[in-house]
Backbone as numpy.savetxt, mean C-alpha at the origin, in Angstrom:
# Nx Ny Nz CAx CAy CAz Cx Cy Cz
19.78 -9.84 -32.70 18.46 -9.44 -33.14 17.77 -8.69 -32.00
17.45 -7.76 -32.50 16.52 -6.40 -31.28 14.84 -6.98 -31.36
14.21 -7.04 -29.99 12.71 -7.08 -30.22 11.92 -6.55 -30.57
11.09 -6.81 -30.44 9.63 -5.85 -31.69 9.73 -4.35 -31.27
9.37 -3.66 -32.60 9.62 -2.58 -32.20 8.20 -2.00 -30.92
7.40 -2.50 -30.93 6.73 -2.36 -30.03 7.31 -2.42 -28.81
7.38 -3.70 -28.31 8.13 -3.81 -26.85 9.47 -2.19 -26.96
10.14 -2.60 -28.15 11.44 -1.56 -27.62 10.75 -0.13 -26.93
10.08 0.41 -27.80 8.98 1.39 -27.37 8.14 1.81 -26.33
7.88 0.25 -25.75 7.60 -0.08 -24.57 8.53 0.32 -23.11
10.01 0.00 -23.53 10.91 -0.68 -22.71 11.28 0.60 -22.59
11.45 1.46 -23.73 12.07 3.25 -23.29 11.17 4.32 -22.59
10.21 3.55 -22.79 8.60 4.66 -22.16 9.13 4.27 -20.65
9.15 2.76 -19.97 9.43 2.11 -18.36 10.62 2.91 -18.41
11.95 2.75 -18.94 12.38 3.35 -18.42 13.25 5.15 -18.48
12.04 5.70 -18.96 11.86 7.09 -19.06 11.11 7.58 -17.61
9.88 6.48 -17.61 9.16 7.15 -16.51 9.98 6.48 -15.30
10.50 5.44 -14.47 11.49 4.91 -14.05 12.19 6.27 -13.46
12.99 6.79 -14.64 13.72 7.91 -14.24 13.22 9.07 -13.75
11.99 9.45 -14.32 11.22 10.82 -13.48 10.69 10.16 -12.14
10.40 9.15 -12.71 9.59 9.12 -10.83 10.99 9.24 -9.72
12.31 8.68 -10.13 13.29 8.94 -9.19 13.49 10.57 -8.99
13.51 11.05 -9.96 13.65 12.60 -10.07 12.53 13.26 -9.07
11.49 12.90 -9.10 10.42 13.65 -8.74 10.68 13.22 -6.85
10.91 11.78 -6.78 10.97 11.70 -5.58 12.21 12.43 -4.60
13.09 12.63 -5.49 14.12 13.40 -5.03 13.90 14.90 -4.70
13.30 15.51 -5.76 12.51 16.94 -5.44 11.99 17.21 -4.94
11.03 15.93 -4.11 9.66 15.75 -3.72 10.16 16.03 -2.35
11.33 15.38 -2.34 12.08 15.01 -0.82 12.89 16.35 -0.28
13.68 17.12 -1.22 14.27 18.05 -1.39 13.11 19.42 -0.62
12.10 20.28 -1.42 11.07 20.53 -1.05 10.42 20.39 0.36
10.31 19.29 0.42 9.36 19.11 2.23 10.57 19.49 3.29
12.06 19.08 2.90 12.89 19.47 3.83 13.16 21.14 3.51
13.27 21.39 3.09 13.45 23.34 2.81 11.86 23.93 3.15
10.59 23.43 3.04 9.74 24.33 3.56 8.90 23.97 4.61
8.97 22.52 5.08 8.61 21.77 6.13 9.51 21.55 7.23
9.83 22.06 7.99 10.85 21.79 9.01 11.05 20.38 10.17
9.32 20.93 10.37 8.92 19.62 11.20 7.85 19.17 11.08
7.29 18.84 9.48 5.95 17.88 9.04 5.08 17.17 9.84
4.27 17.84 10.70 3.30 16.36 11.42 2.15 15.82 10.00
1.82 14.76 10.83 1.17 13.78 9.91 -0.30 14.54 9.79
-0.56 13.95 8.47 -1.93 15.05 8.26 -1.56 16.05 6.95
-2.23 17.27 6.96 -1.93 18.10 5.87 -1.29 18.92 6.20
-0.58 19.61 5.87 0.40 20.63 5.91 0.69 21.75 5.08
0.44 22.75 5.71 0.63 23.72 4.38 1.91 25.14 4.74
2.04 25.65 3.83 2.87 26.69 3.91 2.65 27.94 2.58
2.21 28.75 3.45 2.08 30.09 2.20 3.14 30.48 1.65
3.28 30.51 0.16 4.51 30.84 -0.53 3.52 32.29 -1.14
4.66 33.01 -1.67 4.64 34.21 -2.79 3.53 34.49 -3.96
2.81 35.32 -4.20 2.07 35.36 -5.22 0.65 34.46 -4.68
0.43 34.61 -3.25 -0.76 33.39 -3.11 -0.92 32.15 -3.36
-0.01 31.50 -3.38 0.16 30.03 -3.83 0.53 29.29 -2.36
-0.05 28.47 -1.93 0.08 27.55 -0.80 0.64 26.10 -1.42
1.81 25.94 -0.34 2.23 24.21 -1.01 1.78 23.90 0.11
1.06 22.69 -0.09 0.62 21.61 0.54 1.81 20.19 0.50
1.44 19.58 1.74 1.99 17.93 1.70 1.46 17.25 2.61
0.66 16.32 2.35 -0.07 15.27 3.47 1.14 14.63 3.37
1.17 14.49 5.05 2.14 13.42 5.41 1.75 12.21 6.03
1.29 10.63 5.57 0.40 9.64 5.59 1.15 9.48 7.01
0.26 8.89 7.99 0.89 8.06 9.57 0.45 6.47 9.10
1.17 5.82 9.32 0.81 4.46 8.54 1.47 3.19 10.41
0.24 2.50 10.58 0.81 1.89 11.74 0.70 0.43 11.57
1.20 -0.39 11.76 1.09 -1.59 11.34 0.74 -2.57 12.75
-0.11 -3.60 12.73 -0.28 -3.69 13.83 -0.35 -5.76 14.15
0.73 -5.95 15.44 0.56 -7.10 15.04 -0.26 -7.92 15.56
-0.81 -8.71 15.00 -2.34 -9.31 15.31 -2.35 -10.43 16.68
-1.14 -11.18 16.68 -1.03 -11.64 17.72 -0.86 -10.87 19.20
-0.25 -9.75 19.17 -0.47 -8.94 20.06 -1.41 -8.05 20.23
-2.09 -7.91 19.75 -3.39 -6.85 19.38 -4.60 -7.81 20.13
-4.76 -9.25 19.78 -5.63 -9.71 20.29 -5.78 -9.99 21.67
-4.10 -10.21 22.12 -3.67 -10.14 23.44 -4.73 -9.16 24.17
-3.90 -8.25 24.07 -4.13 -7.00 24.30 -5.72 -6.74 24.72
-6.35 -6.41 23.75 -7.48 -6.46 23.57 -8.72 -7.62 24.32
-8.10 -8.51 24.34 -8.92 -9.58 25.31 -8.44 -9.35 26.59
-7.78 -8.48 27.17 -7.79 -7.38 28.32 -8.69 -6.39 28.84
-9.03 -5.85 27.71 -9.80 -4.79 27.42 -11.34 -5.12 28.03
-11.98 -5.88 27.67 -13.13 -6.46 28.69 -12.99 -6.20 30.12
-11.91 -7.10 30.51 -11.64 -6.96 31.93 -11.21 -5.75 32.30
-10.73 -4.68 32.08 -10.11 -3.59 32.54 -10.97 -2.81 32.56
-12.12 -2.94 31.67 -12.69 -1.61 31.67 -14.37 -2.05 31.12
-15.28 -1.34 31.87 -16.54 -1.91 31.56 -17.08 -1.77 29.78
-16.66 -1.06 29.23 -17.07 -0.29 27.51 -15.53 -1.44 26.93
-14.80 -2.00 27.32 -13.64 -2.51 27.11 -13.75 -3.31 25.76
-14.85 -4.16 25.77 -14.97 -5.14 24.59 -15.39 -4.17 23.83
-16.22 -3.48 23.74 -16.88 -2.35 22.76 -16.23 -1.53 22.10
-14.95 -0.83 22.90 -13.88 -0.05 22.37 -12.81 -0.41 21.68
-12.48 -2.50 22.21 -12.04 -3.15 21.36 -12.01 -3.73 19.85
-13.47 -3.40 19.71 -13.82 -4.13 18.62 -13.54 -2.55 17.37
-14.14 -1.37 18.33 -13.82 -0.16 17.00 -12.70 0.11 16.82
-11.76 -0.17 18.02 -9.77 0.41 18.00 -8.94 -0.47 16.78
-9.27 -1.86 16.84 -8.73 -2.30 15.44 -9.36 -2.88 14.85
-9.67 -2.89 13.25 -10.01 -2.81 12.13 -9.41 -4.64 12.01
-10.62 -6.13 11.90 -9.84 -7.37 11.61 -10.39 -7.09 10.21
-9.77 -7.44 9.10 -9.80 -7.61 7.88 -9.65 -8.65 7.19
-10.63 -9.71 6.93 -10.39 -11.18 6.22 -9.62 -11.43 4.73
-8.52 -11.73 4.32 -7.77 -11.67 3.40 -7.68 -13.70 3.06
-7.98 -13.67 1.99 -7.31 -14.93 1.68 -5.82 -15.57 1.45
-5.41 -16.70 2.08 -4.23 -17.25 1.58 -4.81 -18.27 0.54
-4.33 -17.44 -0.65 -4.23 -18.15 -1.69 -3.86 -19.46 -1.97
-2.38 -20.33 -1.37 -1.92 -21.41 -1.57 -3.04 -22.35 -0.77
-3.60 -21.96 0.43 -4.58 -22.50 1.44 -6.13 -23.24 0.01
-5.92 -22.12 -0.73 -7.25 -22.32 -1.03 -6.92 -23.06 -2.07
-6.30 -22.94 -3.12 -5.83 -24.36 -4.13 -6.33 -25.84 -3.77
-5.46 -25.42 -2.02 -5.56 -26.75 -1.65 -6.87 -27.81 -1.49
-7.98 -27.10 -1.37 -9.46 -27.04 -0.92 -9.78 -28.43 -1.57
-10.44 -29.35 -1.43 -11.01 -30.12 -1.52 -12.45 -29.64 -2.34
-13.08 -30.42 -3.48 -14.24 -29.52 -3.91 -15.62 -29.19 -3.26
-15.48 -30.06 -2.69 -16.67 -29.84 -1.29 -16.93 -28.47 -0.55
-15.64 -27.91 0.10 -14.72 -26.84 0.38 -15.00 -25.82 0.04
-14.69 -26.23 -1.51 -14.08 -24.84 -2.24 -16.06 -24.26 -2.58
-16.88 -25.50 -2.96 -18.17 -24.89 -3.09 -18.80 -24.13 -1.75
-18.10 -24.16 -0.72 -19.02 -23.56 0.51 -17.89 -22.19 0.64
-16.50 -21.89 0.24 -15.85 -20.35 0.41 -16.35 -19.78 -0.68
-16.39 -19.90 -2.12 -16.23 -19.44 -3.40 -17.23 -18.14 -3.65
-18.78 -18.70 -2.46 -19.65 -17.74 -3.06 -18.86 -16.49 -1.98
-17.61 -16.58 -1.19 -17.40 -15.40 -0.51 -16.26 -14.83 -1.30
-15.58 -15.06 -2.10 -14.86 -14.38 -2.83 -15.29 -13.62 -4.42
-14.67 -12.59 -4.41 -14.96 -12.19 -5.39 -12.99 -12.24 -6.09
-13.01 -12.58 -7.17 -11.74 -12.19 -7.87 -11.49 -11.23 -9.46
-10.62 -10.76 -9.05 -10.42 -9.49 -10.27 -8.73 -9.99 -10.72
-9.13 -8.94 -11.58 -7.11 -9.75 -12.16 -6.65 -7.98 -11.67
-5.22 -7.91 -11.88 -4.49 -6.80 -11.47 -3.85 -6.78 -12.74
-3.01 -5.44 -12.64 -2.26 -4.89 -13.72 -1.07 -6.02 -13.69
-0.58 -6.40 -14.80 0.57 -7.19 -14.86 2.07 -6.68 -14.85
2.76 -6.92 -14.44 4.33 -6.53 -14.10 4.88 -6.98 -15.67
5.59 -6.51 -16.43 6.16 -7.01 -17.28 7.66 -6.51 -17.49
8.48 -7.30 -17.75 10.05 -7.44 -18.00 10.75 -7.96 -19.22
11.39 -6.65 -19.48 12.27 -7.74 -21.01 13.38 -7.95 -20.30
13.63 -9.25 -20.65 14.87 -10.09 -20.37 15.75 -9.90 -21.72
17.24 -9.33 -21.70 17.92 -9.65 -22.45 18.87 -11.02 -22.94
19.12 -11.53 -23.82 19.40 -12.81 -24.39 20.74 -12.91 -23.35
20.94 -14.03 -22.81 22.74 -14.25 -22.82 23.80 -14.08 -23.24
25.13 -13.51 -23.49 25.58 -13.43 -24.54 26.62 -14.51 -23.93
């Protein structure tokens, strides 16, 4: 027995687009190496034919680890008089919740974080599982 025709409909749309996005990333990839030679990060452009400019931002993405960063940075005072000041604008701390942490909360707890969260739902992941045979 086949599932609703909905889902099936569903399931050929995922993996239709599935397949272009591989396609596209392949072209995408194809492209920056034939007219980008040596891409720095930032925007990038190149004048093609007929007045048409291709563009490609190329994202710099740095990841930074917090245990060493704070190191670091609680240096920064001492080394240099503007040190704490320059510390605090050079990295970005960002408060994120651990979720399992907060389950755990006691209700006492949970009434003194709650008014600091705000929660939204996200798009849902969905999967058809085929039967066993």
């Amino acid at each position: 027995m086949n599932p609703p025709a909905d889902i099936q409909r569903w399931k050929q749309a995922q993996d239709a687009f599935k397949s272009a996005q591989a396609a596209e990333l392949a072209e995408r990839e194809r492209v920056i190496a034939k007219y980008f030679k040596e891409p720095k990060a930032g925007v990038n452009t190149v004048d093609l034919p007929g007045g048409y400019k291709l563009k490609a931002d190329v994202p710099e993405r740095c990841k930074v680890d917090a245990e060493a960063a704070a190191a670091a940075l609680a240096k920064f005072a001492k080394a240099d008089p503007a040190g704490e000041e320059l510390g605090k604008r050079l990295v970005k701390w960002e408060p994120a919740l651990r979720v399992s942490e907060w389950r755990k909360l006691p209700p006492k707890l949970l009434k003194l974080i709650d008014p600091a969260l705000t929660w939204s739902r996200g798009l849902a992941a969905v999967e058809l599982v085929a039967p066993k045979t």
